[in-house]
N, CA, C and O of each residue as an XYZ file, in Angstrom:
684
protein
N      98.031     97.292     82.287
C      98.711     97.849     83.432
C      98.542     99.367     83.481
O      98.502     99.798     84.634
N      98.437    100.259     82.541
C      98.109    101.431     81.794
C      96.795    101.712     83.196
O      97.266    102.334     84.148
N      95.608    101.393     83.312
C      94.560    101.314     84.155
C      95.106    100.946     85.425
O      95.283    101.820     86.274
N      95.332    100.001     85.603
C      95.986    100.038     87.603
C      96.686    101.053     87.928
O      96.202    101.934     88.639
N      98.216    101.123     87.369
C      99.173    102.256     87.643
C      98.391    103.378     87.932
O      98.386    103.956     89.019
N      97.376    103.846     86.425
C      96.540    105.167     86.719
C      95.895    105.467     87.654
O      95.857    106.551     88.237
N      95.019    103.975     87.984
C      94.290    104.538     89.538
C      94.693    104.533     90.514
O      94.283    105.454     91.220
N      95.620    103.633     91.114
C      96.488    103.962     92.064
C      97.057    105.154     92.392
O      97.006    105.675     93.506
N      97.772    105.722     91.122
C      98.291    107.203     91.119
C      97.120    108.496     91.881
O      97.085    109.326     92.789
N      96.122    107.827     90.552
C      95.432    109.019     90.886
C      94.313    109.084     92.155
O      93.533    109.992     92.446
N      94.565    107.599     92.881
C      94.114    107.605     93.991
C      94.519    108.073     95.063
O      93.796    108.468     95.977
N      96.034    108.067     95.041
C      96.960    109.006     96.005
C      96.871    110.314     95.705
O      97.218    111.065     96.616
N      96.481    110.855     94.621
C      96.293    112.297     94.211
C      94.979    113.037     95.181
O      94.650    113.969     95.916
N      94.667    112.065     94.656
C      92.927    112.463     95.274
C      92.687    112.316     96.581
O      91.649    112.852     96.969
N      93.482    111.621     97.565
C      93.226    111.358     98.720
C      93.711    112.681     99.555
O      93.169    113.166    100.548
N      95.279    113.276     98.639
C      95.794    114.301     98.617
C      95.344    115.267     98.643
O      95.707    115.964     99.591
N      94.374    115.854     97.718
C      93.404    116.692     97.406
C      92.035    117.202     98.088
O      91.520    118.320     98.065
N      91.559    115.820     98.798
C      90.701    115.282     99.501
C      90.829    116.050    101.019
O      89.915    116.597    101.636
N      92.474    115.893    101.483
C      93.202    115.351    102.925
C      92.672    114.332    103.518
O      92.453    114.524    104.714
N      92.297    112.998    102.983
C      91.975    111.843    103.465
C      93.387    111.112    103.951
O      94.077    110.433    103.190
N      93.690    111.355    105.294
C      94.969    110.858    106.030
C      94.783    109.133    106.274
O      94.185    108.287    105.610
N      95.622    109.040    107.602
C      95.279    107.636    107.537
C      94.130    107.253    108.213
O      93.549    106.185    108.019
N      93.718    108.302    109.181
C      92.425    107.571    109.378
C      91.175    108.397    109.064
O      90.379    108.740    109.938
N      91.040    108.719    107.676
C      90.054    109.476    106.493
C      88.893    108.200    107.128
O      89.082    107.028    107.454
N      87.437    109.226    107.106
C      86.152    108.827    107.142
C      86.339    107.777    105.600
O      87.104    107.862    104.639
N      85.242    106.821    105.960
C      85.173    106.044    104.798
C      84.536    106.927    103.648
O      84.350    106.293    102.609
N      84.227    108.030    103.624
C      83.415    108.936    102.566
C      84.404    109.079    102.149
O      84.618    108.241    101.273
N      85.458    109.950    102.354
C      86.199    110.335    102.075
C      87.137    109.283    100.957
O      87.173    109.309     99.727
N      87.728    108.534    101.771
C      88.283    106.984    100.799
C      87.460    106.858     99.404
O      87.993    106.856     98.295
N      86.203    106.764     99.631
C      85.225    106.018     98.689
C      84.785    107.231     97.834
O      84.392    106.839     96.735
N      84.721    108.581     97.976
C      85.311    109.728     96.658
C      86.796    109.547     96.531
O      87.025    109.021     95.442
N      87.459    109.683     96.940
C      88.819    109.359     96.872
C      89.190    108.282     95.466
O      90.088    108.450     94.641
N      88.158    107.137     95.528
C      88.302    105.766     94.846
C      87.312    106.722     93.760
O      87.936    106.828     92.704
N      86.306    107.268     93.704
C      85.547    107.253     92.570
C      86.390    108.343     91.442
O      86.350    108.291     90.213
N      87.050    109.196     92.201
C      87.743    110.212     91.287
C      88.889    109.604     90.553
O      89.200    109.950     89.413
N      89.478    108.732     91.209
C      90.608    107.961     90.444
C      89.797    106.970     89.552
O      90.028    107.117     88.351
N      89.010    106.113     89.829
C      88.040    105.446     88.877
C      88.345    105.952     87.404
O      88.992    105.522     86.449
N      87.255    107.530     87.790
C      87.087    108.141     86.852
C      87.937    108.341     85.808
O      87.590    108.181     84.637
N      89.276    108.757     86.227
C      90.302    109.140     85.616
C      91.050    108.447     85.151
O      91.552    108.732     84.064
N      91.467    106.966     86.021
C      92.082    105.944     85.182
C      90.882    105.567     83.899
O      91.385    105.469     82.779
N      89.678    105.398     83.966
C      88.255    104.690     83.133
C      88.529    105.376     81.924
O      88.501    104.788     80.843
N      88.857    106.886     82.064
C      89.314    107.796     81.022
C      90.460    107.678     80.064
O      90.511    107.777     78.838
N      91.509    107.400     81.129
C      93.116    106.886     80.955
C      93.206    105.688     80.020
O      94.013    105.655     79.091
N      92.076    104.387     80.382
C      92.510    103.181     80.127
C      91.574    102.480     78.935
O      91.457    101.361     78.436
N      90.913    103.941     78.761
C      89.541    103.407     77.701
C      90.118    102.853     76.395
O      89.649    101.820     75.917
N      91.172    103.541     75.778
C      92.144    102.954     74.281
C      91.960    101.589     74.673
O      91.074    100.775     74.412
N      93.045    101.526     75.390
C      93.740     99.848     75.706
C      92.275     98.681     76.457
O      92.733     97.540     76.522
N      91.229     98.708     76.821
C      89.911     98.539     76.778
C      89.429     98.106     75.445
O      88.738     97.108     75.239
N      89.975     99.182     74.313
C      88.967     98.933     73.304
C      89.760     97.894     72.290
O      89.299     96.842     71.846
N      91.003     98.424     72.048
C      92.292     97.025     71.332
C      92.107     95.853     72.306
O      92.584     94.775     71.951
N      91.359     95.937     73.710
C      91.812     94.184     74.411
C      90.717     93.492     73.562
O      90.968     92.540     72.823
N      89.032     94.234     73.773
C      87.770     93.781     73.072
C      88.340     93.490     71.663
O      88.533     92.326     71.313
N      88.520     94.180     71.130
C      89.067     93.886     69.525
C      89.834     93.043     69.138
O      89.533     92.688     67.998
N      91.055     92.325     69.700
C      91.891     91.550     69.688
C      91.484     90.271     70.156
O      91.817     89.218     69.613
N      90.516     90.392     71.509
C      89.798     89.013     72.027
C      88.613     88.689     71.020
O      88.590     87.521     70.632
N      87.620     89.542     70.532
C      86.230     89.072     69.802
C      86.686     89.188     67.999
O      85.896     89.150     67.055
N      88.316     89.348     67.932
C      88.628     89.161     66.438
C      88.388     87.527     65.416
O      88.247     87.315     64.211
N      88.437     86.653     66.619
C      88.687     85.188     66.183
C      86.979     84.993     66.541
O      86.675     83.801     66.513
N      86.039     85.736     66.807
C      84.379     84.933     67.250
C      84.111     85.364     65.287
O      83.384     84.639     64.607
N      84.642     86.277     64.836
C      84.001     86.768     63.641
C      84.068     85.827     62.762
O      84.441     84.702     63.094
N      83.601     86.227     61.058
C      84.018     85.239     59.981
C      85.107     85.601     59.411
O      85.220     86.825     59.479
N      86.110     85.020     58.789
C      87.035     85.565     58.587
C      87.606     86.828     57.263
O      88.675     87.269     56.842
N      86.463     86.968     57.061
C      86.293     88.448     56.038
C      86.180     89.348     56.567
O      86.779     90.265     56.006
N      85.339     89.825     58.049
C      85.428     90.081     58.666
C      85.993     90.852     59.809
O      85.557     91.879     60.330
N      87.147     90.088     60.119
C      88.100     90.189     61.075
C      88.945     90.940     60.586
O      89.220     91.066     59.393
N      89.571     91.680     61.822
C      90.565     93.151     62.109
C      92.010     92.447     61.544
O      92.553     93.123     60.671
N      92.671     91.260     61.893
C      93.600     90.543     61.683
C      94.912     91.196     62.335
O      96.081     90.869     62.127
N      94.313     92.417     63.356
C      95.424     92.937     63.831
C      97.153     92.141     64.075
O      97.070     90.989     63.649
N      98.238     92.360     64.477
C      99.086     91.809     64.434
C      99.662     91.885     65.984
O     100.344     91.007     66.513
N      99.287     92.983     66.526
C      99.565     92.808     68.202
C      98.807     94.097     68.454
O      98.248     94.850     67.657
N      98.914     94.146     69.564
C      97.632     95.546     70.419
C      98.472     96.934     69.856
O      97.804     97.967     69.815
N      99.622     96.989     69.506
C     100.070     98.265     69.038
C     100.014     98.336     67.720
O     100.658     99.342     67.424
N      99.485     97.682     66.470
C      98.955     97.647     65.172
C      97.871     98.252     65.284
O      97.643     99.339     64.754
N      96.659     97.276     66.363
C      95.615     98.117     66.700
C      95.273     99.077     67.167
O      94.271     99.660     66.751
N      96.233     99.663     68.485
C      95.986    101.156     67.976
C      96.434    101.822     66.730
O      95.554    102.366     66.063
N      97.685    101.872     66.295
C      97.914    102.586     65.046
C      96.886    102.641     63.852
O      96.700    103.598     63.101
N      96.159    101.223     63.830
C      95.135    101.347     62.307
C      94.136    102.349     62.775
O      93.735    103.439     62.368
N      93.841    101.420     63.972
C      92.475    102.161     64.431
C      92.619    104.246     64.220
O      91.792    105.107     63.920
N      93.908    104.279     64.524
C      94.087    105.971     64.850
C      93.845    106.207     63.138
O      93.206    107.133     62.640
N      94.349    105.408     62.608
C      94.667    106.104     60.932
C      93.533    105.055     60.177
O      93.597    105.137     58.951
N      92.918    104.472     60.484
C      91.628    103.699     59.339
C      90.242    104.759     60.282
O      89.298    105.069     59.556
N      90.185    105.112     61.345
C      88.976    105.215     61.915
C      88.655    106.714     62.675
O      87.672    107.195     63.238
N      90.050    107.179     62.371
C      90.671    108.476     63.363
C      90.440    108.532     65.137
O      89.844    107.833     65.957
N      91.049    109.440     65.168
C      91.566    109.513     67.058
C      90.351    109.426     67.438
O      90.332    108.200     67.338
N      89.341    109.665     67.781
C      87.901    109.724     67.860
C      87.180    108.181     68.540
O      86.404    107.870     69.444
N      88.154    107.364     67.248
C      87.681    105.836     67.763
C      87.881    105.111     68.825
O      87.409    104.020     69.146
N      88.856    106.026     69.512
C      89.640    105.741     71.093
C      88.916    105.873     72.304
O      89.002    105.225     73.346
N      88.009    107.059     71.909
C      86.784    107.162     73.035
C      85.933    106.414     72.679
O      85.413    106.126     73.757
N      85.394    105.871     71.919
C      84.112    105.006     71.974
C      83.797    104.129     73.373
O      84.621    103.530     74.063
N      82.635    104.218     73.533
C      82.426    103.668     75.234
C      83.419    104.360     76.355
O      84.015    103.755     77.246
N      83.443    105.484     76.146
C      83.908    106.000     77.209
C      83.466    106.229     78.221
O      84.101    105.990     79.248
N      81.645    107.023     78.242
C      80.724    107.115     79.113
C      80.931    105.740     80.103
O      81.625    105.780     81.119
N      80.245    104.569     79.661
C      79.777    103.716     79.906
C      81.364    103.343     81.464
O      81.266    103.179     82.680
N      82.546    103.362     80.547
C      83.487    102.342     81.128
C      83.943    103.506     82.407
O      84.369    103.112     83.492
N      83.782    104.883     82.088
C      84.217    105.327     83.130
C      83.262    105.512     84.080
O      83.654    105.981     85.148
N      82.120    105.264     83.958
C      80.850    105.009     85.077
C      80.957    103.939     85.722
O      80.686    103.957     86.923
N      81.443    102.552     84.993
C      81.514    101.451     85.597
C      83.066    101.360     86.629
O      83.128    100.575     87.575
N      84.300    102.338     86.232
C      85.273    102.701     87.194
C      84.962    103.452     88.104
O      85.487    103.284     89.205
N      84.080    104.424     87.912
C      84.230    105.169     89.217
C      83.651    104.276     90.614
O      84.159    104.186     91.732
N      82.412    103.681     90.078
C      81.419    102.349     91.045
C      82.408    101.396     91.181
O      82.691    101.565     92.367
N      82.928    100.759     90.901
C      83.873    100.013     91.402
C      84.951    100.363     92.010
O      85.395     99.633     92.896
N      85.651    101.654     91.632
C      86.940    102.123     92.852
C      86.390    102.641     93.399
O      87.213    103.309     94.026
N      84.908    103.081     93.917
C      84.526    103.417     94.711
C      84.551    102.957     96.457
O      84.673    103.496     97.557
N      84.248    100.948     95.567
C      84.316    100.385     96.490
C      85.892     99.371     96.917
O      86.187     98.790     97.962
N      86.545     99.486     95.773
C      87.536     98.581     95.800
C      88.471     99.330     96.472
O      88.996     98.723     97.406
N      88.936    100.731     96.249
C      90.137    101.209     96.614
C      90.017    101.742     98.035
O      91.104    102.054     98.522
N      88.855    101.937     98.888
C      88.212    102.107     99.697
C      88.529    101.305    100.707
O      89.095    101.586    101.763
N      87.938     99.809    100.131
C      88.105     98.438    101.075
C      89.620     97.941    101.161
O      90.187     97.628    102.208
N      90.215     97.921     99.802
C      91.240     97.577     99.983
C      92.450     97.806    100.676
O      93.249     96.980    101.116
N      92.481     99.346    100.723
C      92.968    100.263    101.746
C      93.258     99.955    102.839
O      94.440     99.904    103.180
N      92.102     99.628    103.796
C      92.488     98.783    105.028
C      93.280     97.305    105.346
O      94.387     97.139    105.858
N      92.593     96.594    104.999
C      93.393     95.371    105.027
C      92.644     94.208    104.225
O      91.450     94.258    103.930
N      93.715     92.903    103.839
C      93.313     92.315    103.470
C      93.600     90.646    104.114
O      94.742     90.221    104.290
N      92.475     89.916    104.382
C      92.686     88.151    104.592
C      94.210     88.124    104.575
O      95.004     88.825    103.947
N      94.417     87.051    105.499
C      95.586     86.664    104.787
C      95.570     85.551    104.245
O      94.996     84.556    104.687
N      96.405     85.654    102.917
C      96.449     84.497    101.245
C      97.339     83.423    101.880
O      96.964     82.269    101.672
N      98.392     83.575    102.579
C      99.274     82.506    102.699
C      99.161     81.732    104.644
O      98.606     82.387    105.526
N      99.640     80.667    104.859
C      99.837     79.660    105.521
C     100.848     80.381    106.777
O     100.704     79.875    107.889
N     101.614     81.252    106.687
C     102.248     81.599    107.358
C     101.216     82.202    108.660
O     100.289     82.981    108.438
N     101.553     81.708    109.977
C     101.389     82.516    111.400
C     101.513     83.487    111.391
O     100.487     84.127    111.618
N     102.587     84.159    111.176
C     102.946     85.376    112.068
C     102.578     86.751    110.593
O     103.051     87.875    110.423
N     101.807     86.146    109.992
C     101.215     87.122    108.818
C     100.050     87.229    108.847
O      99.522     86.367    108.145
N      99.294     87.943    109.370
C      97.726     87.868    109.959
C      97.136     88.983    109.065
O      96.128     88.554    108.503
N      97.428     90.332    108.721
C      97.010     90.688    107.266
C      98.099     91.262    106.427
O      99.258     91.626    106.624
N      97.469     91.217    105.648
C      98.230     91.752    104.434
C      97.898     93.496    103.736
O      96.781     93.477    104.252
N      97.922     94.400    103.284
C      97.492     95.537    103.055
C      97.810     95.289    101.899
O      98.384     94.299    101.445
N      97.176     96.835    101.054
C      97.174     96.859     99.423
C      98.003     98.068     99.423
O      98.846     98.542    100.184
N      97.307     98.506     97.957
C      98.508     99.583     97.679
C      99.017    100.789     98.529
O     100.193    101.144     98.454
N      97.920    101.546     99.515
C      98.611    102.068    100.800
C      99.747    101.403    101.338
O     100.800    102.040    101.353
N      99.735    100.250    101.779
C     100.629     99.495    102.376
C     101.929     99.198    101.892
O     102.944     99.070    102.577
N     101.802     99.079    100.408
C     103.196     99.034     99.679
C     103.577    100.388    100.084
O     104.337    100.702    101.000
N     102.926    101.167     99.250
C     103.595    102.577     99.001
C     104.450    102.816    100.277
O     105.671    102.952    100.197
N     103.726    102.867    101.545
C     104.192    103.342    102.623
C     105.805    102.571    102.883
O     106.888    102.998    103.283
N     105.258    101.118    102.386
C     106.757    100.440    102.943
C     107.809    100.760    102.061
O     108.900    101.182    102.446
N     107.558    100.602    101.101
C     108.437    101.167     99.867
C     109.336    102.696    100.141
O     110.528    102.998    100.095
N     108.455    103.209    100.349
C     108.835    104.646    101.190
C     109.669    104.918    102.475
O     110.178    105.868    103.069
N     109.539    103.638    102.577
C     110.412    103.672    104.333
C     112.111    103.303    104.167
O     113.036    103.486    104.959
N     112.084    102.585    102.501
C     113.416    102.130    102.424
C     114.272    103.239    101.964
O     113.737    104.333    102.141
N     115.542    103.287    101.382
C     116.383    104.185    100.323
C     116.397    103.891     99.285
O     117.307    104.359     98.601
N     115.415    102.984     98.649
C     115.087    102.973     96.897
C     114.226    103.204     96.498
O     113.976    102.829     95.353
N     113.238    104.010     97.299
C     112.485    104.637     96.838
C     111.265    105.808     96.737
O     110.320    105.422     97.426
N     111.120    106.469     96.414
C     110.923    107.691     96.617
C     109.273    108.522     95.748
O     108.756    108.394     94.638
N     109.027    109.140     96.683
C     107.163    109.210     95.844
C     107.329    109.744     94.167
O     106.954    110.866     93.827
N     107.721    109.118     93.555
C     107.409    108.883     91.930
C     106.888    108.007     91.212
O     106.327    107.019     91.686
N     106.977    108.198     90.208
C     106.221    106.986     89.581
C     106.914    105.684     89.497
O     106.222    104.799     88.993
N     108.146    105.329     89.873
C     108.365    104.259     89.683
C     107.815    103.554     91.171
O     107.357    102.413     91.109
N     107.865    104.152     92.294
C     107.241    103.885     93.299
C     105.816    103.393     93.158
O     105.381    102.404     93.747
N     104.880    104.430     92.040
C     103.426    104.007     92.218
C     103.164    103.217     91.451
O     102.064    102.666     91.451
N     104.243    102.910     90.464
C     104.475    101.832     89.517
C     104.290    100.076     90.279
O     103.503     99.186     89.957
N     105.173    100.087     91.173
C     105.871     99.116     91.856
C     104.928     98.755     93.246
O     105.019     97.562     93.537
N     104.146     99.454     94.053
C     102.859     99.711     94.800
C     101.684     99.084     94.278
O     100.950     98.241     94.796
N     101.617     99.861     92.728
C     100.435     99.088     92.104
C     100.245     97.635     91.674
O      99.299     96.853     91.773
N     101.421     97.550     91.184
C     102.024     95.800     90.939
C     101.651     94.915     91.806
O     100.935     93.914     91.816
N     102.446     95.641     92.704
C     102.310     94.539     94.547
C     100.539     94.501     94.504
O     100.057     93.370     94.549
N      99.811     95.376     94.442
C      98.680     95.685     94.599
C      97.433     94.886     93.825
O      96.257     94.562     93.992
N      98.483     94.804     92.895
C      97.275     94.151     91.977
C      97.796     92.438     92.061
O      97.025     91.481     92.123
N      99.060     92.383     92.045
C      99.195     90.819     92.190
C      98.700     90.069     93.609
O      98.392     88.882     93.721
N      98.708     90.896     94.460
C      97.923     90.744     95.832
C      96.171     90.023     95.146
O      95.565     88.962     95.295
N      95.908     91.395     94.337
C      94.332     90.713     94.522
C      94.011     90.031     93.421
O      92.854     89.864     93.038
N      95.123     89.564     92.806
C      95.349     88.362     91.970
C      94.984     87.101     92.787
O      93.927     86.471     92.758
N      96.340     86.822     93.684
C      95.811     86.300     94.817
C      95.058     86.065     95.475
O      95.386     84.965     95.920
N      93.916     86.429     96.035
C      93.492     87.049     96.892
C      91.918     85.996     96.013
O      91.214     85.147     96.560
N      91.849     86.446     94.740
C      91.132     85.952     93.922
C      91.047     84.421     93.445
O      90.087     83.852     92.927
N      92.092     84.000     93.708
C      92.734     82.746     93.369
C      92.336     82.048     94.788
O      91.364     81.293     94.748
N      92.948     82.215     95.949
C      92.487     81.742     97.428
C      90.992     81.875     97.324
O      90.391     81.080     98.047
N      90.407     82.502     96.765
C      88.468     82.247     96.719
C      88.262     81.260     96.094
O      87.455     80.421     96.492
N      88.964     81.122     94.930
C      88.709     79.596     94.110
C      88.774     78.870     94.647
O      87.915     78.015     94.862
N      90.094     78.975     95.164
C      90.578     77.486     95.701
C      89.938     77.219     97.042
O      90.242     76.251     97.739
N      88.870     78.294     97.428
C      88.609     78.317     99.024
C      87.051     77.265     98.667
O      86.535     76.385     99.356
N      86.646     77.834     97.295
C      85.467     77.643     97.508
C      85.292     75.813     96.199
O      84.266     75.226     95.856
N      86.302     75.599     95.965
C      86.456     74.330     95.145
C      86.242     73.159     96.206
O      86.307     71.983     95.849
């Protein structure tokens, strides 16, 4: 979650930075998406490297294996068996592969999305722009992080969704 929250955030930063309003050229959006990429890819590279480590611990032999005890063992050994250092490994790589992808994801998503559910009178759905904004319209809540917290959530369980209706579209 460490990686969504971040790019979301720092996608509103950047759009900020940018002045990509609501109706920003798609250039604009799509640097917008690559700078947050970047920065979450940066942000989320640790927790990246304990998921690989924790998932490819059980392919090994068992002499082998890290035997970590949960993802916060693995960072701690890793910081003190391997030093802070070991946190960037593949950093290049993963934040090249974020910026190309929020390039295009936070971009597209922005506008609108299919709609996932059966309901009529719901013809699209929006992503994390769309939370934020509504979220913003009520009295609980207010542009902080628990806002971009709660935006990103909606945001990502959307294209949870969203992902799931392809399965099931295409089964």
């Amino acid at each position: 979650m460490s990686y969504s929250m971040c790019r979301f955030w720092a996608y509103d930063e950047s759009k900020k930075i940018l002045g990509a309003g609501k109706d920003a050229p798609a250039w604009k959006l799509a640097l917008a998406g690559s700078m947050a990429g970047g920065i979450a890819g940066f942000v989320g590279n640790p927790g990246e490297i304990v998921m690989v480590r924790l998932q490819g611990d059980f392919a090994k032999p068992p002499e082998q294996r890290f035997n970590y005890k949960h993802c916060f063992d693995a960072l701690f050994r890793m910081v003190r068996e391997e030093g802070v250092s070991s946190l960037g490994r593949g950093v290049g790589p993963n934040v090249f592969r974020a910026v190309l992808m929020n390039a295009s994801q936070l971009a597209s998503y922005g506008p609108f999305f299919d709609s996932i559910t059966n309901l009529t009178d719901i013809t699209l759905l929006y992503s994390y722009d769309f939370f934020k904004a509504e979220l913003l319209k009520t009295n609980y809540f207010h542009d902080n992080i628990l806002c971009h917290f709660t935006a990103s959530f909606a945001a990502v369980c959307l294209v949870c969704c969203d992902v799931m209706r392809k399965y099931t579209d295409s089964a």
